[in-house]
C-alpha positions as CSV (number, residue, x, y, z in Angstrom):
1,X,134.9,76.3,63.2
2,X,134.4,79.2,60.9
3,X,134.5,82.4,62.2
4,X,131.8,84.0,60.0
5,X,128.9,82.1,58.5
6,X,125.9,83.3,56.9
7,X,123.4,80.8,55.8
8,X,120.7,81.2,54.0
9,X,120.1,85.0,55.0
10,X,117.4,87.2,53.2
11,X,117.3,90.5,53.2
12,X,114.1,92.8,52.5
13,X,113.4,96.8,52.8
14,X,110.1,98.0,54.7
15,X,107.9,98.7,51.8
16,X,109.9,96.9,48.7
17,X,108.3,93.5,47.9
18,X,111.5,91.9,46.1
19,X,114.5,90.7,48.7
20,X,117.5,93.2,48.3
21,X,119.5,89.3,49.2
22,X,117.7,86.2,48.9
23,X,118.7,83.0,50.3
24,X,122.8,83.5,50.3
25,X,125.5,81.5,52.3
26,X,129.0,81.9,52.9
27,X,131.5,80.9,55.2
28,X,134.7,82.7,56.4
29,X,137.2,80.9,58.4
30,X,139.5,82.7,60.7
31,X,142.4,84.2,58.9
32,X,140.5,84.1,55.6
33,X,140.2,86.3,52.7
34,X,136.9,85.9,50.7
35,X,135.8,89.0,48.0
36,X,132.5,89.3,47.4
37,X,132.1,90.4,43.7
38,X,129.1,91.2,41.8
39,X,127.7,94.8,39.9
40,X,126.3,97.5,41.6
41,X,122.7,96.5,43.0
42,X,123.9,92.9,42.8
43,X,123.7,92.9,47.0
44,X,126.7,92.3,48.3
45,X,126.7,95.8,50.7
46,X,123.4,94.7,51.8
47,X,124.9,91.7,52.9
48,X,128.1,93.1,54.7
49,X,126.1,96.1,56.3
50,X,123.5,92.8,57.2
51,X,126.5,91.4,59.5
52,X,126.5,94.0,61.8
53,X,122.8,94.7,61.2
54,X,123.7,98.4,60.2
55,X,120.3,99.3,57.9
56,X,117.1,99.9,60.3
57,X,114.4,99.1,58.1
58,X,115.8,96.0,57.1
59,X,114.2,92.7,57.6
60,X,116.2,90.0,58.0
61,X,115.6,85.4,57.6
62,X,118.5,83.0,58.3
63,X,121.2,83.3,60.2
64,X,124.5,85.1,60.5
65,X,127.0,83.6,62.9
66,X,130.1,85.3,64.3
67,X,132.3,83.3,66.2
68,X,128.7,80.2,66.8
69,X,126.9,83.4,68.1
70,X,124.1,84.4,65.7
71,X,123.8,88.4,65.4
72,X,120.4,88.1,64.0
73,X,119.2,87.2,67.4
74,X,122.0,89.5,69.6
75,X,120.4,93.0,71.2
76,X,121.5,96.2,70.0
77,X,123.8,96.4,73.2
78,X,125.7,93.3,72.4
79,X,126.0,94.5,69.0
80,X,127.3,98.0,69.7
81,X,130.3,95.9,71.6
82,X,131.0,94.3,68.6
83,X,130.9,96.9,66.2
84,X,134.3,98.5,66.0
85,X,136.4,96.1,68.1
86,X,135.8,92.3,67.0
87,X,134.1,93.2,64.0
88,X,135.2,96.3,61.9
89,X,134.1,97.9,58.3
90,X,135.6,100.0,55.9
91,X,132.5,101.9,54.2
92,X,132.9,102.7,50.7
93,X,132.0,106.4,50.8
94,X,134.4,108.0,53.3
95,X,132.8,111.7,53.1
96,X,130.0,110.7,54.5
97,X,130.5,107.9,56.9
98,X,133.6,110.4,59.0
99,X,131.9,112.6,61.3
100,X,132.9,116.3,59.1
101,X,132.2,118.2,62.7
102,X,135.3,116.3,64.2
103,X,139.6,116.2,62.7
104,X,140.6,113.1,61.7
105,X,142.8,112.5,64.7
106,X,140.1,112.5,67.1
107,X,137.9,110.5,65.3
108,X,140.4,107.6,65.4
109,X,141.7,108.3,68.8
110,X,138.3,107.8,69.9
111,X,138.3,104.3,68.5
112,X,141.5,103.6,70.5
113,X,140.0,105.0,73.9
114,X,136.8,103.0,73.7
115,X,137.7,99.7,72.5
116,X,141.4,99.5,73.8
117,X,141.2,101.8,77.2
118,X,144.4,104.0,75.8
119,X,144.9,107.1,77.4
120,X,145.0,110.2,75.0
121,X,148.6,110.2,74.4
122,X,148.9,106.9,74.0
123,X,146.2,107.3,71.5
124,X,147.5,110.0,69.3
125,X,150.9,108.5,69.3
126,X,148.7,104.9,68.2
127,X,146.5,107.2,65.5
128,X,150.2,108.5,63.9
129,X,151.1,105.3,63.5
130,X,148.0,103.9,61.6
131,X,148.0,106.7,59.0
132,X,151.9,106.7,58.4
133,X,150.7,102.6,57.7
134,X,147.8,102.5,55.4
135,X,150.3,105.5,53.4
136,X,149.4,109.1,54.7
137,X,152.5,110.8,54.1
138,X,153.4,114.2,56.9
139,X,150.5,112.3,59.1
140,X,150.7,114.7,62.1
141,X,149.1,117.5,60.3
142,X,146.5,115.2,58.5
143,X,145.2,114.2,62.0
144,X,144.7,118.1,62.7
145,X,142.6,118.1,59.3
146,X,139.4,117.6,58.8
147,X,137.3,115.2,56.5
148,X,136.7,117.9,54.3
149,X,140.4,119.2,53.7
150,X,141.3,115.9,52.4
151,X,141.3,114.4,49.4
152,X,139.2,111.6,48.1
153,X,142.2,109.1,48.6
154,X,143.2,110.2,51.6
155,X,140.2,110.2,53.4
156,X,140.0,106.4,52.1
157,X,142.9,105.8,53.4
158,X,141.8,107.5,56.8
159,X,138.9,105.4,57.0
160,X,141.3,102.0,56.8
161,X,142.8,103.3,59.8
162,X,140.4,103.8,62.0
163,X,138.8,100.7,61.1
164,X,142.2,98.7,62.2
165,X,142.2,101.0,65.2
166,X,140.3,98.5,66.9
167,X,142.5,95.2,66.5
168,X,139.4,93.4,65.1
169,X,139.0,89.3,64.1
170,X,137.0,89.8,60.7
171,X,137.3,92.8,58.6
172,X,134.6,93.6,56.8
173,X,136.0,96.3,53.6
174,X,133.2,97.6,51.2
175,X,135.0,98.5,48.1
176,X,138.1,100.1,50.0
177,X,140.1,101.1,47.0
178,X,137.4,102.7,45.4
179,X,138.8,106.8,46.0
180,X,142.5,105.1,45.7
181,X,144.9,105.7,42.2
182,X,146.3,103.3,41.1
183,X,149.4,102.4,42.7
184,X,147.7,103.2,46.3
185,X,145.0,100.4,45.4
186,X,148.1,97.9,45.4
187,X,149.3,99.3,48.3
188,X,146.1,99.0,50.4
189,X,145.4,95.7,49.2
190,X,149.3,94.7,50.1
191,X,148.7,96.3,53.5
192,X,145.6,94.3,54.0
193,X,147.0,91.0,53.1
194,X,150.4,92.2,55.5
195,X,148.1,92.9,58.8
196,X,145.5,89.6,57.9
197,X,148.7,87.5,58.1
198,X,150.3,89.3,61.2
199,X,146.9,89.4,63.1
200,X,145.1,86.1,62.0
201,X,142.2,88.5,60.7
202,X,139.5,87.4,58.4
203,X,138.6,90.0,55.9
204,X,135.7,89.9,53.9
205,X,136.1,92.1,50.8
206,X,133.3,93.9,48.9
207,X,134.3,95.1,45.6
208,X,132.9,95.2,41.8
209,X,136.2,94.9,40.3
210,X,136.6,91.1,39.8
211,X,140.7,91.6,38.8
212,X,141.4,93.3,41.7
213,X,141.0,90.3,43.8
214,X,143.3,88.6,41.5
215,X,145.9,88.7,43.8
216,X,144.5,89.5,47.5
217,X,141.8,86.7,48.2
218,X,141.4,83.0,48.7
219,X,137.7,82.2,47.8
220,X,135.3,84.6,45.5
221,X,131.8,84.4,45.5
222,X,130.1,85.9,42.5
223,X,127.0,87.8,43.4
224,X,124.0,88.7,40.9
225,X,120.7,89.9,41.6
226,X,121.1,89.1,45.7
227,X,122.0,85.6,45.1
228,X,125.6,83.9,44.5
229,X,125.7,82.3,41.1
230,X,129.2,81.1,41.8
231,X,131.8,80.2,44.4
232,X,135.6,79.0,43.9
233,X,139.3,79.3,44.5
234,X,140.1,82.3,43.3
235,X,142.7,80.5,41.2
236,X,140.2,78.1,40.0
237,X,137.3,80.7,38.9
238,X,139.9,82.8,36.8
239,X,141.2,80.3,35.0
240,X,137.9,78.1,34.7
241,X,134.8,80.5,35.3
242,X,131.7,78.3,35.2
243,X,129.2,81.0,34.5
244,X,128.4,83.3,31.8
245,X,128.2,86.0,34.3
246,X,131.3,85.9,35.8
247,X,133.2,85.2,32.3
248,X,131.5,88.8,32.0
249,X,132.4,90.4,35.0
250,X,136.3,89.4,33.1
251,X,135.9,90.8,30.0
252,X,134.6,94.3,31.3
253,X,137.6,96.5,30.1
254,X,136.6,99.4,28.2
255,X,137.5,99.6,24.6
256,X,138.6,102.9,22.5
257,X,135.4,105.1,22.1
258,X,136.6,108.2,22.0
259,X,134.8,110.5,19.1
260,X,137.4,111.9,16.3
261,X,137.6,116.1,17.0
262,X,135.7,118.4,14.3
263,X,138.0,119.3,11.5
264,X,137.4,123.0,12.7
265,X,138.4,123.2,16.3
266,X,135.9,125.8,18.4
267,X,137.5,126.2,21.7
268,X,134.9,125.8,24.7
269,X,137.2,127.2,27.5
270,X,140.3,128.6,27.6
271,X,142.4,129.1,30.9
272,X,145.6,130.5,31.3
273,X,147.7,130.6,34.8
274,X,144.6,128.4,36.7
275,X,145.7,128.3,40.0
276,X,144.4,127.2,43.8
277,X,145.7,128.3,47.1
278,X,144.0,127.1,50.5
279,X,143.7,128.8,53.5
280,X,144.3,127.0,57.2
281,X,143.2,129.2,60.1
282,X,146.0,128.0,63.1
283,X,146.4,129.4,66.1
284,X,145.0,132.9,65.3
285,X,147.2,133.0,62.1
286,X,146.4,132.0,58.2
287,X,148.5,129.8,56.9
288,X,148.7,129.0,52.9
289,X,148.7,125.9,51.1
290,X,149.2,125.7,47.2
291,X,147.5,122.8,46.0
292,X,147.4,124.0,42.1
293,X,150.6,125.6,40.4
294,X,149.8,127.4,37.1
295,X,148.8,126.2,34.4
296,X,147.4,126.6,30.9
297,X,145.0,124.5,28.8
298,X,142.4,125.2,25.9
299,X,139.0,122.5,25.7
300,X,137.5,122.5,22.0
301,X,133.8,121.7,21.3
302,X,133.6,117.7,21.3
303,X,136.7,116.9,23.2
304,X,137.8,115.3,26.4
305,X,140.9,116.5,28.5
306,X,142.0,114.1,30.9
307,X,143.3,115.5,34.1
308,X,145.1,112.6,35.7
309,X,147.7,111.8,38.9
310,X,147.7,110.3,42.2
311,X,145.7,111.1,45.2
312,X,146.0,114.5,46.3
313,X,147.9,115.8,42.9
314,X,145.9,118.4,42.2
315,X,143.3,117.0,40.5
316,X,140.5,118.2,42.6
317,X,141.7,121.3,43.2
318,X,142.0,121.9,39.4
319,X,138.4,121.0,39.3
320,X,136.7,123.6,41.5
321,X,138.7,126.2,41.0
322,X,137.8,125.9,36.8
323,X,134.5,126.2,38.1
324,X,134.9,129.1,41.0
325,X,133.7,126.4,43.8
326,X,136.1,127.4,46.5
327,X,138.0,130.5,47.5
328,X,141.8,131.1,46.7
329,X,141.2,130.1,42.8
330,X,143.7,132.4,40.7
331,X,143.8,132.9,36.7
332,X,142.1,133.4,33.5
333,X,138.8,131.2,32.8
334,X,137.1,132.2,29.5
335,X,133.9,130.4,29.0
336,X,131.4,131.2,26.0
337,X,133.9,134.6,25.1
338,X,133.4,135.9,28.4
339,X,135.6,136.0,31.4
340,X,134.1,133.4,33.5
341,X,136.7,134.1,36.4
342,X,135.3,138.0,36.5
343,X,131.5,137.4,36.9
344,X,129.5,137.7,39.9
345,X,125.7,137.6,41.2
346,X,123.0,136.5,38.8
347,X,126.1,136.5,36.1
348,X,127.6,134.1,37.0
349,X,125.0,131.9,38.1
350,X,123.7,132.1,34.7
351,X,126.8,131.5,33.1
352,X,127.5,128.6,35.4
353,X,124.3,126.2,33.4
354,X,127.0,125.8,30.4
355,X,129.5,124.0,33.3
356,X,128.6,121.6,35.0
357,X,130.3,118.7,37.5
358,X,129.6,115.4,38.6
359,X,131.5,115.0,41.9
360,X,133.3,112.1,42.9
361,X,131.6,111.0,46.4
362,X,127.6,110.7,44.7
363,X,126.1,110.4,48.4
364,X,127.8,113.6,49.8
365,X,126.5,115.2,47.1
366,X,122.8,114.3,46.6
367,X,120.3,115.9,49.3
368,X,119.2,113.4,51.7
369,X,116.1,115.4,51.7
370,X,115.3,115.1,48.1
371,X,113.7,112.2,45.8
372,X,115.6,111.7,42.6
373,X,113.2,113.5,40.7
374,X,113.9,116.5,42.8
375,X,117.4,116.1,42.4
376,X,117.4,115.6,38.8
377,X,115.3,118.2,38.3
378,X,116.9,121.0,40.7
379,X,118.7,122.7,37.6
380,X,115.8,123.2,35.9
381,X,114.3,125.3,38.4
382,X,116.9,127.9,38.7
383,X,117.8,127.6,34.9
384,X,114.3,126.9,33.5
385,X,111.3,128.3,35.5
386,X,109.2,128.4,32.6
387,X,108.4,124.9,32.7
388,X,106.0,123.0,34.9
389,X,106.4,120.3,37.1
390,X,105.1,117.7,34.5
391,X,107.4,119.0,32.3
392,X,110.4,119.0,34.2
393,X,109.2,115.4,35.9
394,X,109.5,114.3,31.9
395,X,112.5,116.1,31.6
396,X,113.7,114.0,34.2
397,X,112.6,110.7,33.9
398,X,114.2,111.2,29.7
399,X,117.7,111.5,31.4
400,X,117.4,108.8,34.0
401,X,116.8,106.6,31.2
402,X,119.8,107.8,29.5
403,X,122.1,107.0,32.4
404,X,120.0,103.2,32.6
405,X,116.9,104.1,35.3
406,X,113.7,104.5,34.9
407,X,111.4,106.3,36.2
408,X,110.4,104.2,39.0
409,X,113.2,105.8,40.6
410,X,111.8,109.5,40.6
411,X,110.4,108.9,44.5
412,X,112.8,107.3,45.7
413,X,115.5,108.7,47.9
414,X,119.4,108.8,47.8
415,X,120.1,106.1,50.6
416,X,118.0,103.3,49.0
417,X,120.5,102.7,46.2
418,X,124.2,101.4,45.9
419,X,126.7,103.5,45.4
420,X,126.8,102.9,41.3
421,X,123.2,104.1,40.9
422,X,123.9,107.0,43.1
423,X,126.5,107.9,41.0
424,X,124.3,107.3,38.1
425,X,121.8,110.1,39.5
426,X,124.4,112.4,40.2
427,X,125.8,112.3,36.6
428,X,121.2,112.8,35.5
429,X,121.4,116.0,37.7
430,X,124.4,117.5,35.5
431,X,123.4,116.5,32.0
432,X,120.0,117.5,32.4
433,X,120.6,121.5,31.5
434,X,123.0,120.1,28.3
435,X,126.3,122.1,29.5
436,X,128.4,122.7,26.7
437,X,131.4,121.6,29.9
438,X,131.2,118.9,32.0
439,X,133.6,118.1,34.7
440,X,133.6,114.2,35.6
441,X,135.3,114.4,38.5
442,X,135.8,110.1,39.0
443,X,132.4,109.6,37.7
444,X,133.2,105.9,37.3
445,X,135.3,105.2,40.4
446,X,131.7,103.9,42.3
447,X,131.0,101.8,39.0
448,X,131.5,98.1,38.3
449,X,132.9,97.1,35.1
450,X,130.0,96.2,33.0
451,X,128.0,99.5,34.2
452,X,131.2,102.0,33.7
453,X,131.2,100.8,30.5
454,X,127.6,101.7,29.7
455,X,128.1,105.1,31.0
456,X,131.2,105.2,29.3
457,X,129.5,104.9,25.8
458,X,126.9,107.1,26.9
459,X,129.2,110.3,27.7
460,X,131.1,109.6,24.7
461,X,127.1,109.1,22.6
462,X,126.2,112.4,24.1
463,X,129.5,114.2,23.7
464,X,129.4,113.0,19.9
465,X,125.4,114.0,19.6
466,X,125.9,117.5,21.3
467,X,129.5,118.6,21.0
468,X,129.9,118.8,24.8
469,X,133.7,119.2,26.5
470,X,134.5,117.3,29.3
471,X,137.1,117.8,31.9
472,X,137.5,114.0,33.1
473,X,139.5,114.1,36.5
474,X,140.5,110.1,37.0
475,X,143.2,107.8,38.5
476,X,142.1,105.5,35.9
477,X,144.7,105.2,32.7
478,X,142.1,102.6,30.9
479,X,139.5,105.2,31.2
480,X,141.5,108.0,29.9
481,X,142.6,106.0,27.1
482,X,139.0,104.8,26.5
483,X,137.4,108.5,26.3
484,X,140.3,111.3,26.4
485,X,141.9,113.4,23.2
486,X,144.6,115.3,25.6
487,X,145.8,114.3,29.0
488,X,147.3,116.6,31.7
489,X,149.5,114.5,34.2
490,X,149.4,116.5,37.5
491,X,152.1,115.4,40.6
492,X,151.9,118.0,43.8
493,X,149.9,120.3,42.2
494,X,152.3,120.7,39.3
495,X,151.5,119.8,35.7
496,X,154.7,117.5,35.1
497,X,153.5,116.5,31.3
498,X,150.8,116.9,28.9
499,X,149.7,116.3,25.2
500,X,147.6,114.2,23.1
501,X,146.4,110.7,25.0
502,X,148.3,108.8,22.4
503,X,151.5,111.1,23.0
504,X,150.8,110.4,27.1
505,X,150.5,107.3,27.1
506,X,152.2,105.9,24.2
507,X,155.3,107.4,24.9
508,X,155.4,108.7,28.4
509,X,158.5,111.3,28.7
510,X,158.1,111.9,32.7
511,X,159.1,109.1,34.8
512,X,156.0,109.6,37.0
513,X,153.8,109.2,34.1
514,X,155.7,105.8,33.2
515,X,155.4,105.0,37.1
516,X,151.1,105.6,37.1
517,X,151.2,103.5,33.6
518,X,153.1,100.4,34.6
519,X,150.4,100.5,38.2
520,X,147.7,100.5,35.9
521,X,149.2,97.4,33.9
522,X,148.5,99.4,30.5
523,X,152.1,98.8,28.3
524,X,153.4,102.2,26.7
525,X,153.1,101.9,23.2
């Protein structure tokens, strides 16, 4: 008997006439792996948040049966003993499904206590264990941090623990490599396959990266506007696709677009010794943690520096402290002639339209509060109060278009859209006061294929129409050499090479470089 099947489940939002999932069935058996691929919007979170019935204003028609008992019909008690124990989920945005008022360690030892009745020390001694697996390196400390002191990939990788904290039968993992580099997305999907076979555990995987299942899964099912166009052996659908939209989801690789430089070179920012130390308060002591070592680059009008390395390299770090977002920055920042790293007050707020960032984690950093046209047009009412409200609606509903949505969207809130539209807001909000800097901080990681390669040839359409500079912090090597002109490879916080993208990754001269390269599966050269 299967352990999961759904049958012909629809899924519908209080006050949205079309079904968010219409009319889909699967089946899972015991020890199975099944991905469920598909673009952003396509439905496939709808359907594995459906499972465990995790969206409130949902309405849901069929059936979904774990283990012959249908959870469509279950009460919220018999659910809650579910959740977290038999069944368990990876979500795809880790900052804001761990609790940021609780460390780490106590969040997953809390998981141990409830569903396996450890005692505390057996707990922590359990919750060690689990990050040293899923590849949290030093985890004693980690499970003293908190979600916030983490980086992107580790918090990921955070997540995956806690969700195997509870031994569970089906594994339910909504894009769990998302955050990851890399080499840690082979390692996760290794460690994955490793605990399916030694627990017997089903896992269900949500992802918009069709090759990345290559290797991990038995069955795909091919999701497209809520409803599965396609189902096979995953050896069978790649080498014999049936339908145009899966042959498409295939061929999504982005191509060379990056913009030849100006034959004059104007520099846009120059920074010399940029630095970033972080302060731990511990047992009525400060200690210090250097994230960034110095370092120097220039950004010219019209081209893209790549800022790339593993999770926790740095990357992030460099980031905000270019742009003065957390304390213990260090170094020389000179923006528009001026010494960006000196100003203060209604200086540097000014100053601070021309840079601009789109962060990595879109639903952490779009007000719950806000519609999209209040997001979008936030900037303009600090930076523009001259305008009115028709004015900046227009304003806004011109650069939702640009990113691919329309205005239809401006009343809507953040939570009503996957995480590739989200990130598609958050990239609306930036580009709306035309920053001569932008700092992409993974503004594709959330994306499928087809979609990061439309935003993709926007940036590099509106870097080539308005001369903008981007900082683009990535893991991704086919994204830097799709958009970038220079490339900074950071390891620990220290810059450990750096020239032109076809210098970087042509001929790599740091082994660590030639290690993220042959991950990636892009040939030097």
């Amino acid at each position: 008997m299967a352990l999961l099947e759904i049958e012909n489940l629809a899924v519908r939002f209080a006050g949205i006439d079309q079904n968010a999932v219409d009319g889909i069935s699967l089946v899972l058996p015991a020890g199975g792996k099944l991905a469920l691929v598909g673009e952003s919007g396509s439905g496939k979170s709808v359907t594995a948040r459906g499972i465990l019935r995790l969206d409130q204003s949902a309405l849901y028609r069929g059936a979904i049966r774990f283990d012959g008992e249908d959870l469509l019909s279950v009460n919220e008690r018999r659910l809650r003993a579910l959740r977290g124990s038999r069944v368990a989920m990876i979500f795809q945005e880790p900052m804001s499904a761990l609790n940021p008022l609780y460390t780490i360690g106590n969040q997953i030892d809390e998981v141990l206590q409830l569903h396996r009745g450890m005692t505390r020390r057996q707990a922590r001694q359990e919750t060690l264990a689990l990050l040293a697996r899923v590849g949290i390196p030093d985890p004693a400390p980690k499970a003293q941090s908190f979600p916030h002191q983490l980086s992107g990939g580790q918090r990921q990788r955070a997540m995956i623990a806690m969700a195997l904290a509870g031994e569970p039968e089906l594994l339910i993992a909504d894009e769990p490599t998302t955050a990851l580099d890399v080499t840690l997305q082979a390692q996760i999907l290794e460690l994955l396959a490793e605990l399916q076979r030694e627990r017997n555990m089903a896992v269900l995987l949500i992802t918009h990266d069709l090759n990345l299942v290559r290797g991990f899964a038995d069955q795909v099912a091919v999701m497209q506007h809520g409803r599965i166009v396609e189902t096979a052996p995953v050896s069978e659908l790649f080498a014999s696709p049936r339908e145009a939209y899966t042959r498409e989801l295939l061929a999504s690789r982005p191509a060379r677009m990056a913009a030849p430089l100006p034959a004059e070179p104007v520099a846009l920012l120059a920074v010399k010794g940029l630095a970033q130390t972080y302060r731990k308060r511990r047992f009525l002591r400060n200690e210090y943690f250097p994230a960034l070592a110095p370092l120097d680059f220039t950004l010219h009008r019209g081209e893209t520096l790549a800022v790339v390395g593993e999770s926790g390299s740095g990357k992030t770090s460099l980031a905000l402290s270019l742009l003065r977002l957390v304390p213990g920055g260090a170094g020389q920042i000179i923006s528009g002639g001026s010494r960006f790293d000196q100003l203060e007050g209604r200086a540097l707020r000014s100053a601070r339209r021309q840079l601009q960032i789109v962060f990595q984690d879109p639903f952490g950093a779009l007000s719950p509060r806000q519609n999209v046209g209040e997001i979008v047009a936030e900037g303009l009412l600090a930076h523009a109060p001259q305008l009115s409200n028709s004015q900046r609606r227009e304003r806004a509903a011109m650069v939702l278009a640009q990113v691919g949505l329309d205005e239809t969207v401006l009343e809507r809130y953040p939570h009503e859209f996957s995480g590739g539209q989200r990130q598609r807001i958050a990239i609306a909000r930036a580009l709306i006061l035309n920053p001569d800097v932008l700092v992409l901080d993974e503004p594709t990681s959330a994306l499928d294929a087809t979609v990061q390669k439309q935003v993709l040839e926007l940036l590099a359409d509106l870097q080539c129409q308005y001369g903008m500079g981007y900082v683009l912090i990535t893991h991704d090597l086919g994204l830097v050499r799709a958009l970038a002109h220079q490339v900074l490879v950071l390891q620990n916080g220290k810059l450990v090479e750096s020239g032109s993208v076809e210098a970087v990754l042509g001929t790599p001269q740091h082994p660590y470089t030639r290690t993220l390269l042959a991950a990636s599966g892009i040939a030097a050269g």
